[in-house]
ZAPANU-631721 format. One record per residue: residue in three letters; x, y negated, z of N, C-alpha, C in turn. Coordinates in Angstrom, 1 decimal. Layout:
REM residues N
<r type="Ala" n_east="X" n_north="Y" n_up="Z" ca_east="X" ca_north="Y" ca_up="Z" c_east="X" c_north="Y" c_up="Z"/>
...
This chain:
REM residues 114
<r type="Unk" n_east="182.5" n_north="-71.2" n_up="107.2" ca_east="181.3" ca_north="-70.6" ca_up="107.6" c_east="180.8" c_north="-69.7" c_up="106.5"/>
<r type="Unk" n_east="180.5" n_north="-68.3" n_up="106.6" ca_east="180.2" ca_north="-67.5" ca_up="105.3" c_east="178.6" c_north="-67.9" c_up="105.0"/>
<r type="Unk" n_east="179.2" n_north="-68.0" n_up="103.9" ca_east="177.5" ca_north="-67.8" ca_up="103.3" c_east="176.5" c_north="-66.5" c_up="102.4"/>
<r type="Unk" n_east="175.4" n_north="-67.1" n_up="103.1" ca_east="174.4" ca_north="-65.6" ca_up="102.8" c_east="173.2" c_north="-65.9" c_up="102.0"/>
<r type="Unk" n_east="173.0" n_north="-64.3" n_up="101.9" ca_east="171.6" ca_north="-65.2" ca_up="100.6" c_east="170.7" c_north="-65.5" c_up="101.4"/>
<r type="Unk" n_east="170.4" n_north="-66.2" n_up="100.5" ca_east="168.6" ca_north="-67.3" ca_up="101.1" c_east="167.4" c_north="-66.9" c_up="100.1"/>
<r type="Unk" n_east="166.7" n_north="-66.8" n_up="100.6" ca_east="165.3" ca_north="-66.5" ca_up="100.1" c_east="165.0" c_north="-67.6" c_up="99.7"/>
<r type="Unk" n_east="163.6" n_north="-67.9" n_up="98.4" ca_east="163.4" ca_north="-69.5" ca_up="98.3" c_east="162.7" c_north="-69.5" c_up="98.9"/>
<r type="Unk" n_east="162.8" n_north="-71.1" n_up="99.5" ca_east="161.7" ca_north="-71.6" ca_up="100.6" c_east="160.5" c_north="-72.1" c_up="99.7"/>
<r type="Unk" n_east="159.3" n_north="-72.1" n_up="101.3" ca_east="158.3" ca_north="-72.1" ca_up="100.5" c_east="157.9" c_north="-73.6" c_up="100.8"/>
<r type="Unk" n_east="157.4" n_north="-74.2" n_up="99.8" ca_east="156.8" ca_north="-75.5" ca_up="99.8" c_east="156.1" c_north="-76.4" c_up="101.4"/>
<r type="Unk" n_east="156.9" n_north="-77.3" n_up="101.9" ca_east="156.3" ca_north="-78.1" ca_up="103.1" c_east="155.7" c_north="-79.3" c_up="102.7"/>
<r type="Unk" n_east="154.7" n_north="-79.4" n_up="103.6" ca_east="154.0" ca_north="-81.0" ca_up="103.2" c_east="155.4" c_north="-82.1" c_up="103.8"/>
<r type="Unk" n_east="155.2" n_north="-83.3" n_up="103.5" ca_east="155.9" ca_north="-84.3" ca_up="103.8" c_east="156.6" c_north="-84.6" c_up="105.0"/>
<r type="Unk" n_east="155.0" n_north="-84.4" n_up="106.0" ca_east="155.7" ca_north="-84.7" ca_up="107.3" c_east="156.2" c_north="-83.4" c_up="108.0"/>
<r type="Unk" n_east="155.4" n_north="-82.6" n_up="107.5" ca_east="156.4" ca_north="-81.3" ca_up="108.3" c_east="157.9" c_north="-80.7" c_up="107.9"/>
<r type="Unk" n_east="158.1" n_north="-81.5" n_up="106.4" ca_east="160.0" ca_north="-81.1" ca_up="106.0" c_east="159.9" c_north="-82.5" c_up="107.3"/>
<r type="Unk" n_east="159.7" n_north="-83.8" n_up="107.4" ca_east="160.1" ca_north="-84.6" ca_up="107.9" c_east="160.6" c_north="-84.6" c_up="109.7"/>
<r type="Unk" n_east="159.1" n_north="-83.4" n_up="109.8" ca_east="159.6" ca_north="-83.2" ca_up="111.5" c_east="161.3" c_north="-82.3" c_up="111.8"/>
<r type="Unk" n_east="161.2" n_north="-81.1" n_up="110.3" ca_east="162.6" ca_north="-80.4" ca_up="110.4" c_east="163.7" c_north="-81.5" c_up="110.2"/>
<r type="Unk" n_east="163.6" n_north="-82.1" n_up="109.5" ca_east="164.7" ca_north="-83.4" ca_up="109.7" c_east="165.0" c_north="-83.7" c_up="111.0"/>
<r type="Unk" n_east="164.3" n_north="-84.3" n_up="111.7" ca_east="164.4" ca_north="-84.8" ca_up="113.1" c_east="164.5" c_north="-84.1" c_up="113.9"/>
<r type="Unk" n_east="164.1" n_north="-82.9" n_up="113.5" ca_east="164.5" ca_north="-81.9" ca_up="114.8" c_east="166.2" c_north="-81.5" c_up="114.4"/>
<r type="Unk" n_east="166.8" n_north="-81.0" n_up="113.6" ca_east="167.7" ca_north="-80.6" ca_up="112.9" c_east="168.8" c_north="-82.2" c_up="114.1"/>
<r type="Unk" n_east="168.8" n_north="-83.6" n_up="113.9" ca_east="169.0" ca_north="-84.8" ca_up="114.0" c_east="169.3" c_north="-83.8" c_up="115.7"/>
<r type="Unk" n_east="167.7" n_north="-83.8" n_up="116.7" ca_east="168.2" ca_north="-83.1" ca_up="117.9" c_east="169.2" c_north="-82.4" c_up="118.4"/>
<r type="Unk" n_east="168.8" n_north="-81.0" n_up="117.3" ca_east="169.9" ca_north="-80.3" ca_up="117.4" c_east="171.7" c_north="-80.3" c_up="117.2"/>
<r type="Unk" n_east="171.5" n_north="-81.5" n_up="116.7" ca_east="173.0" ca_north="-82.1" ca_up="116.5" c_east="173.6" c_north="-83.0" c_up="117.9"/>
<r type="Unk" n_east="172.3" n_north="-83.3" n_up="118.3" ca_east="172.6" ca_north="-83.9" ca_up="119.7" c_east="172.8" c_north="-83.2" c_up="120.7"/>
<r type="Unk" n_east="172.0" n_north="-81.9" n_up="120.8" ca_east="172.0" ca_north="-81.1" ca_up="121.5" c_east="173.1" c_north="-80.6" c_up="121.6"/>
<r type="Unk" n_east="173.9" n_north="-79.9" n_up="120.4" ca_east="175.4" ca_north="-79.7" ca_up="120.0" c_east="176.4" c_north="-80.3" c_up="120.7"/>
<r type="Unk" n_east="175.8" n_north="-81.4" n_up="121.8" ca_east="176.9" ca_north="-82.5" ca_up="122.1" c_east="177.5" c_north="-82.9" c_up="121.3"/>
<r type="Unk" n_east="177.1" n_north="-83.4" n_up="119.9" ca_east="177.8" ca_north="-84.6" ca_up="118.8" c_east="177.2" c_north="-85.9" c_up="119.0"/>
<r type="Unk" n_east="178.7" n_north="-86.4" n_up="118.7" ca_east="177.9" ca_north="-88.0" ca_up="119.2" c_east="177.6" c_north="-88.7" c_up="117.9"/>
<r type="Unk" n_east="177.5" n_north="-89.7" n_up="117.5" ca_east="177.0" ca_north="-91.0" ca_up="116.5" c_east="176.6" c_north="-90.2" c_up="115.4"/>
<r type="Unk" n_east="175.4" n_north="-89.4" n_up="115.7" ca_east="174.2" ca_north="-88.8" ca_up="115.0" c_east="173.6" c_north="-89.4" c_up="114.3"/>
<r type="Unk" n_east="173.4" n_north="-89.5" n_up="112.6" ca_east="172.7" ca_north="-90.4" ca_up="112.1" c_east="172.4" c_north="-89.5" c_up="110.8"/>
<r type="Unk" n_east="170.9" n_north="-89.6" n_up="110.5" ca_east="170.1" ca_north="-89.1" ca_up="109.2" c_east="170.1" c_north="-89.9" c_up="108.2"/>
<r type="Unk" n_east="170.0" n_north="-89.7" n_up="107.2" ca_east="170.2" ca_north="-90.8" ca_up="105.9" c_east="168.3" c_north="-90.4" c_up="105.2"/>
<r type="Unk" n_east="168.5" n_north="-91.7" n_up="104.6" ca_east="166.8" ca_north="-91.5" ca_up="103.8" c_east="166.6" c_north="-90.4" c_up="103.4"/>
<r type="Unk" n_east="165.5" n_north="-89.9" n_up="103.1" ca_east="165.2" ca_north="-88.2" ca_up="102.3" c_east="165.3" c_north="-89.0" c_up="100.9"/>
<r type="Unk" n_east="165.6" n_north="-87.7" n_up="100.1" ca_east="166.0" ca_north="-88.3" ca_up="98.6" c_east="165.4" c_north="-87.0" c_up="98.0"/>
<r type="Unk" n_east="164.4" n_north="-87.2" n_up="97.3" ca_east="163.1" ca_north="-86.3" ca_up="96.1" c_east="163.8" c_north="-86.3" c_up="94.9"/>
<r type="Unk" n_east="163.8" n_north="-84.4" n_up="94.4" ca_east="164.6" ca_north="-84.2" ca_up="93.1" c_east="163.3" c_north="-83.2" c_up="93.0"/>
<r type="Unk" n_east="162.5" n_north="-83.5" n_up="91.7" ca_east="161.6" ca_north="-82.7" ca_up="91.6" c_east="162.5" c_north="-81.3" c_up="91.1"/>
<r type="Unk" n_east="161.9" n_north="-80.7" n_up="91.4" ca_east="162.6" ca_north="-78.7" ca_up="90.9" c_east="161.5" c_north="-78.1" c_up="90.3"/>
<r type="Unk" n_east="159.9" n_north="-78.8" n_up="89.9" ca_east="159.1" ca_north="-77.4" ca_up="89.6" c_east="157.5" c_north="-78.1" c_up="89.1"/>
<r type="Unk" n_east="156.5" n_north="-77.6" n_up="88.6" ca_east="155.6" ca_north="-78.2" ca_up="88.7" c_east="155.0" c_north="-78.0" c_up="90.5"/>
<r type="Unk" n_east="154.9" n_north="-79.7" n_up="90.9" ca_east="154.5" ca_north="-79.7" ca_up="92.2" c_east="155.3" c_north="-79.6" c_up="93.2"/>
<r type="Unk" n_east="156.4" n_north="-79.5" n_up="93.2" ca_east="157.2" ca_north="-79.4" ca_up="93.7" c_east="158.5" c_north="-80.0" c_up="93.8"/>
<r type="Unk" n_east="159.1" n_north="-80.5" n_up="95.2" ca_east="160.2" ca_north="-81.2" ca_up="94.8" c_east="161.2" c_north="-80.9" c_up="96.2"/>
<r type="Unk" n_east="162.5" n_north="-81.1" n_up="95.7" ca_east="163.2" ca_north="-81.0" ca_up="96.9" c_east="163.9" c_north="-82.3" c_up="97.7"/>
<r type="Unk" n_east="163.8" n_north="-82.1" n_up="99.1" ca_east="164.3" ca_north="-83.3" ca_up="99.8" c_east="165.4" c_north="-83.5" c_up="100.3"/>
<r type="Unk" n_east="166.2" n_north="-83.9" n_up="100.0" ca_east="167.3" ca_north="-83.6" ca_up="100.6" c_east="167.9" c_north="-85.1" c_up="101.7"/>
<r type="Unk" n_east="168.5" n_north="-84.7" n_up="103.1" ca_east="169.0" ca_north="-86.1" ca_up="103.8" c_east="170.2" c_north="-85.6" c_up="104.4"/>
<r type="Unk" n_east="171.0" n_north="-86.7" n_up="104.3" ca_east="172.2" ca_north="-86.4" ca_up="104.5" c_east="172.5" c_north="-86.5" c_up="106.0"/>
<r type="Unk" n_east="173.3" n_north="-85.9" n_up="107.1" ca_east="173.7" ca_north="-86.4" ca_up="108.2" c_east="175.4" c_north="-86.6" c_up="108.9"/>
<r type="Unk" n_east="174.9" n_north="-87.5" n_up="109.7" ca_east="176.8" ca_north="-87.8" ca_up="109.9" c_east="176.9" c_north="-87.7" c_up="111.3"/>
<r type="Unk" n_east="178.0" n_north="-86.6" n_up="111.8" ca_east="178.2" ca_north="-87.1" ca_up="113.4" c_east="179.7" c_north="-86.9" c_up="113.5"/>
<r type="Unk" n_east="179.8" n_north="-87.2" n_up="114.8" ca_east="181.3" ca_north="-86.6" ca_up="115.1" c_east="181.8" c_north="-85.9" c_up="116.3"/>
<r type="Unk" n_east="182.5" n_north="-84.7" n_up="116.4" ca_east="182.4" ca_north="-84.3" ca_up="117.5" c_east="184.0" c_north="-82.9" c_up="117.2"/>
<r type="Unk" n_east="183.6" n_north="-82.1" n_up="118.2" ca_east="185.3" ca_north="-81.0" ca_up="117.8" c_east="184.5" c_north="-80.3" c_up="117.1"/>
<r type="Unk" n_east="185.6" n_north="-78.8" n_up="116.3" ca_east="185.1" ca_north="-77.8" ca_up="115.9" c_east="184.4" c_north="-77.1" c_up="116.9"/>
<r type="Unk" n_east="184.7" n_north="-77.1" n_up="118.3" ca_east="182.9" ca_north="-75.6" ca_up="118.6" c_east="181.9" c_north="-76.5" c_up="118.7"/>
<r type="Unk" n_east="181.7" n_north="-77.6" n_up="118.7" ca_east="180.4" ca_north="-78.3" ca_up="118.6" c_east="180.0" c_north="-78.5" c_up="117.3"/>
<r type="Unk" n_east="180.6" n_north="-78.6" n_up="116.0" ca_east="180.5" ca_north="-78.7" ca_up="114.8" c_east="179.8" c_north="-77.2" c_up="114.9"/>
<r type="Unk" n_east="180.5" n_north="-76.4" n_up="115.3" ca_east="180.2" ca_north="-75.0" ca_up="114.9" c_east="178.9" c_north="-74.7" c_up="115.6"/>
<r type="Unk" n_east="178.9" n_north="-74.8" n_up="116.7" ca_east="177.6" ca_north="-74.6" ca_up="117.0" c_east="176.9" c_north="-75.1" c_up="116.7"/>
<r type="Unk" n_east="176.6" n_north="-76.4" n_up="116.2" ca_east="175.3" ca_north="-77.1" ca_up="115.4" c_east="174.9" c_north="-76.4" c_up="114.2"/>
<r type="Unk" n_east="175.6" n_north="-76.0" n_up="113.4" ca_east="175.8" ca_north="-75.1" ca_up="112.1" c_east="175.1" c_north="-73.8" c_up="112.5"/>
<r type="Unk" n_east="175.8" n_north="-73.1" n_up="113.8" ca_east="175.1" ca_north="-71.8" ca_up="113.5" c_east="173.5" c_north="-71.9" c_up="114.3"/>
<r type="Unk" n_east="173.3" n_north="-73.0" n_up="115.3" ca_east="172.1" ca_north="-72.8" ca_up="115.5" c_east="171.1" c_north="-73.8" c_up="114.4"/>
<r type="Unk" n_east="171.4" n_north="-74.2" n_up="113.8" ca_east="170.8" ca_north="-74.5" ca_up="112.6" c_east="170.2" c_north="-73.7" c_up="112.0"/>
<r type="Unk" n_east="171.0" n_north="-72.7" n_up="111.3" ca_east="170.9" ca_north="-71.7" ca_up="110.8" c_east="170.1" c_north="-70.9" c_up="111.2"/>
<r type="Unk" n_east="170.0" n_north="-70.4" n_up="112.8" ca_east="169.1" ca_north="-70.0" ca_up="113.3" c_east="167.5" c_north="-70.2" c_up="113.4"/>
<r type="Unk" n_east="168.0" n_north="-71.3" n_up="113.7" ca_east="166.2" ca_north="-72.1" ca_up="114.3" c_east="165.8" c_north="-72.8" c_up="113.4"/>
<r type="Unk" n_east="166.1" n_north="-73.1" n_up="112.0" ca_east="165.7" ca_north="-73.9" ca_up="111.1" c_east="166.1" c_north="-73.4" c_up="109.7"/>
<r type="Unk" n_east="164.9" n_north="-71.9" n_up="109.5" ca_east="165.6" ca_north="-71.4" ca_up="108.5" c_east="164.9" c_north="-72.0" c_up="107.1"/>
<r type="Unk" n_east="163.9" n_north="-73.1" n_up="107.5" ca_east="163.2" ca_north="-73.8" ca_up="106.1" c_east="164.3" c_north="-74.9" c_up="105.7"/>
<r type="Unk" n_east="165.2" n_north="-75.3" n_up="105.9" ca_east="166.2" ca_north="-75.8" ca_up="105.9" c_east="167.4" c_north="-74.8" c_up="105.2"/>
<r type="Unk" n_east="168.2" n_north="-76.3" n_up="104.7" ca_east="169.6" ca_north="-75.3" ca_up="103.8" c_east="170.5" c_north="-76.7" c_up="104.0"/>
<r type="Unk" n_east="171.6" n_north="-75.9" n_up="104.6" ca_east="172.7" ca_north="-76.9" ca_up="104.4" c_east="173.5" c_north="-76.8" c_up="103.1"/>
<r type="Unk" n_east="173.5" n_north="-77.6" n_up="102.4" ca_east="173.9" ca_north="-78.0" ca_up="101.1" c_east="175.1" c_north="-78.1" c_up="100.3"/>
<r type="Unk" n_east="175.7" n_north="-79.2" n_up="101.6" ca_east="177.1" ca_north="-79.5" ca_up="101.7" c_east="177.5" c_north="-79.9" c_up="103.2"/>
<r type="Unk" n_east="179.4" n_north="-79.6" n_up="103.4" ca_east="179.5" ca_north="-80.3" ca_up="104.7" c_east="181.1" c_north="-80.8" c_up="104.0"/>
<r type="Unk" n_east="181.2" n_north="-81.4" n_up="104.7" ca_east="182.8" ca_north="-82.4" ca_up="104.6" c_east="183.0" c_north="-82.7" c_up="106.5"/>
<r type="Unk" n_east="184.2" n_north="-81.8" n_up="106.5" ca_east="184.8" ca_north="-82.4" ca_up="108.0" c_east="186.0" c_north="-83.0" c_up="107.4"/>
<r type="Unk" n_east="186.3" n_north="-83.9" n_up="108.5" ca_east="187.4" ca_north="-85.5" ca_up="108.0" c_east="188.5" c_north="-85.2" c_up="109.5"/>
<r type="Unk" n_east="189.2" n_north="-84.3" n_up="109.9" ca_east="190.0" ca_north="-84.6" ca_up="111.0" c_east="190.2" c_north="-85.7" c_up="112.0"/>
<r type="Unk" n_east="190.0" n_north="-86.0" n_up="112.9" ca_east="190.4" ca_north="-87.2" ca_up="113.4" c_east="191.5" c_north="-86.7" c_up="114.5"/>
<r type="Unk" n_east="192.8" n_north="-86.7" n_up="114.4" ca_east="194.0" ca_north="-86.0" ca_up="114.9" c_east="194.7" c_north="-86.5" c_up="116.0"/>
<r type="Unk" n_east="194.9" n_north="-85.8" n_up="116.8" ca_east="195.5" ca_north="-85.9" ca_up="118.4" c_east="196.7" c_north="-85.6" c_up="118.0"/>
<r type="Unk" n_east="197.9" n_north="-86.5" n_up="118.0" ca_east="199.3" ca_north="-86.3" ca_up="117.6" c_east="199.6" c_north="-85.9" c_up="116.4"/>
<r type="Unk" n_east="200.5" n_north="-85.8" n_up="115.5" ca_east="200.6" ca_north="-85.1" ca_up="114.6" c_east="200.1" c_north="-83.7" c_up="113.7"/>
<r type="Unk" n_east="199.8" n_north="-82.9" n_up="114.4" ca_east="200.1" ca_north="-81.2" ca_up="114.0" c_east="198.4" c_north="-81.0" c_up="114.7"/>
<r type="Unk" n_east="197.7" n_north="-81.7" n_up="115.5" ca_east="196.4" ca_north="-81.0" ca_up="115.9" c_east="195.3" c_north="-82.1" c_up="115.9"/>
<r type="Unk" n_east="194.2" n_north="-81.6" n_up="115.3" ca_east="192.6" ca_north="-82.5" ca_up="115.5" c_east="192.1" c_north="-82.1" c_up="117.0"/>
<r type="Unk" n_east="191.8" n_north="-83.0" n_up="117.1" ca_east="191.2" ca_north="-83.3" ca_up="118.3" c_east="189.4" c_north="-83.6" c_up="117.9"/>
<r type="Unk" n_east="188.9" n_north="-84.0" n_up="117.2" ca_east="187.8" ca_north="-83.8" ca_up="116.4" c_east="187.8" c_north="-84.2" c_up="115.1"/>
<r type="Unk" n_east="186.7" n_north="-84.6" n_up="114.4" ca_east="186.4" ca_north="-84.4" ca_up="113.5" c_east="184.8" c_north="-85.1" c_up="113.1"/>
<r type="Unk" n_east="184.7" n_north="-86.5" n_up="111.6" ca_east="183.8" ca_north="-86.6" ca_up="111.2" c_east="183.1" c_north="-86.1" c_up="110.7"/>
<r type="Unk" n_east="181.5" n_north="-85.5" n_up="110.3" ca_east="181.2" ca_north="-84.7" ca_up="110.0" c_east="180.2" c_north="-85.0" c_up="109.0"/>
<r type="Unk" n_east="179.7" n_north="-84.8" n_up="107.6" ca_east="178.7" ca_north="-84.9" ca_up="107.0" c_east="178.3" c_north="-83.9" c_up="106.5"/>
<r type="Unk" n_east="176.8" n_north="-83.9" n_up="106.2" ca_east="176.1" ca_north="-82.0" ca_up="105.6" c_east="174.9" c_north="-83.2" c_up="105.3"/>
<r type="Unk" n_east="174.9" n_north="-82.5" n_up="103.7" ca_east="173.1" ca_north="-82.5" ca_up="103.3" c_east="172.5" c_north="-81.7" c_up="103.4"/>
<r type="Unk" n_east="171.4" n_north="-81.8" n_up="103.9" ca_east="170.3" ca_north="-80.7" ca_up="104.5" c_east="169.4" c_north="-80.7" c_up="103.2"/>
<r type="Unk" n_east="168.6" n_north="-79.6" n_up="103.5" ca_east="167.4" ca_north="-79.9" ca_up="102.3" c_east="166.3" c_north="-78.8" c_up="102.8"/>
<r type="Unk" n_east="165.4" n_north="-78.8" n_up="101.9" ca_east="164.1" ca_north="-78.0" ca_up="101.9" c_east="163.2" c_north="-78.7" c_up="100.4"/>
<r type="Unk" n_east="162.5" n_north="-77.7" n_up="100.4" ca_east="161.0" ca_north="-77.7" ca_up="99.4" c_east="159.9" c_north="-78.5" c_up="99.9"/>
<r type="Unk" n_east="159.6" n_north="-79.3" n_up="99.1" ca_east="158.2" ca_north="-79.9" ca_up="99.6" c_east="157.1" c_north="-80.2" c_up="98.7"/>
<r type="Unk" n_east="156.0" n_north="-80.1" n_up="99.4" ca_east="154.9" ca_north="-80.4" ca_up="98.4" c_east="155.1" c_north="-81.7" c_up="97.7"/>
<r type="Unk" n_east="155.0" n_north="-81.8" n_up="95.9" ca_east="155.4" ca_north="-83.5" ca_up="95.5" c_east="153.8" c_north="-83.9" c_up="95.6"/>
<r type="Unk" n_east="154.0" n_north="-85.3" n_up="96.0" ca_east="152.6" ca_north="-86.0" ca_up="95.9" c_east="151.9" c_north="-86.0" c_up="94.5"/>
<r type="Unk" n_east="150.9" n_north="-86.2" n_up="94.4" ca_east="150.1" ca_north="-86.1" ca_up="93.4" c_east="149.6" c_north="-87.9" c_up="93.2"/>
């Protein structure tokens, strides 16, 4: 997937990085990926007042549905940054995948509590 520059995101309250989480979670479903699962959000402060959230997610499904979760991601959730991804083959005979487990940490900016 090429990557592009990003602008820095601007600071979200708690529950609204939280609703991009869940929605992000949809859109993976939507993707037709199956065993869809978000991990806790995990706070790395970056700033005064500021911190980043990062949650990890796991599904499994082929490459055009990998792929299309990624680029409509991208699209529709640009306060969001995919971080990392790891695909794991899961292989139909020797020489071809047939799908693939999939992990990506997501992240965004959020206001830190006070």
């Amino acid at each position: 997937f090429p990557a592009a520059a990003q602008p820095a995101l601007a600071p979200l309250g708690t529950a609204e990085a939280q609703g991009l989480f869940t929605q992000a979670a949809a859109l993976a479903r939507k993707s037709r990926l199956d065993s869809v699962r978000v991990g806790a959000p995990l706070f790395t402060p970056v700033g005064k007042g500021v911190a980043q959230q990062r949650q990890k997610l796991w599904a499994t499904g082929s490459y055009q549905q990998l792929k299309s979760f990624v680029e409509t991601l991208v699209r529709q959730q640009p306060q969001l940054r995919l971080e990392e991804v790891m695909l794991v083959p899961l292989y139909q005979g020797a020489a071809q995948w047939k799908q693939a487990q999939f992990y990506a940490v997501l992240s965004t900016a959020v206001r830190a509590a006070r």
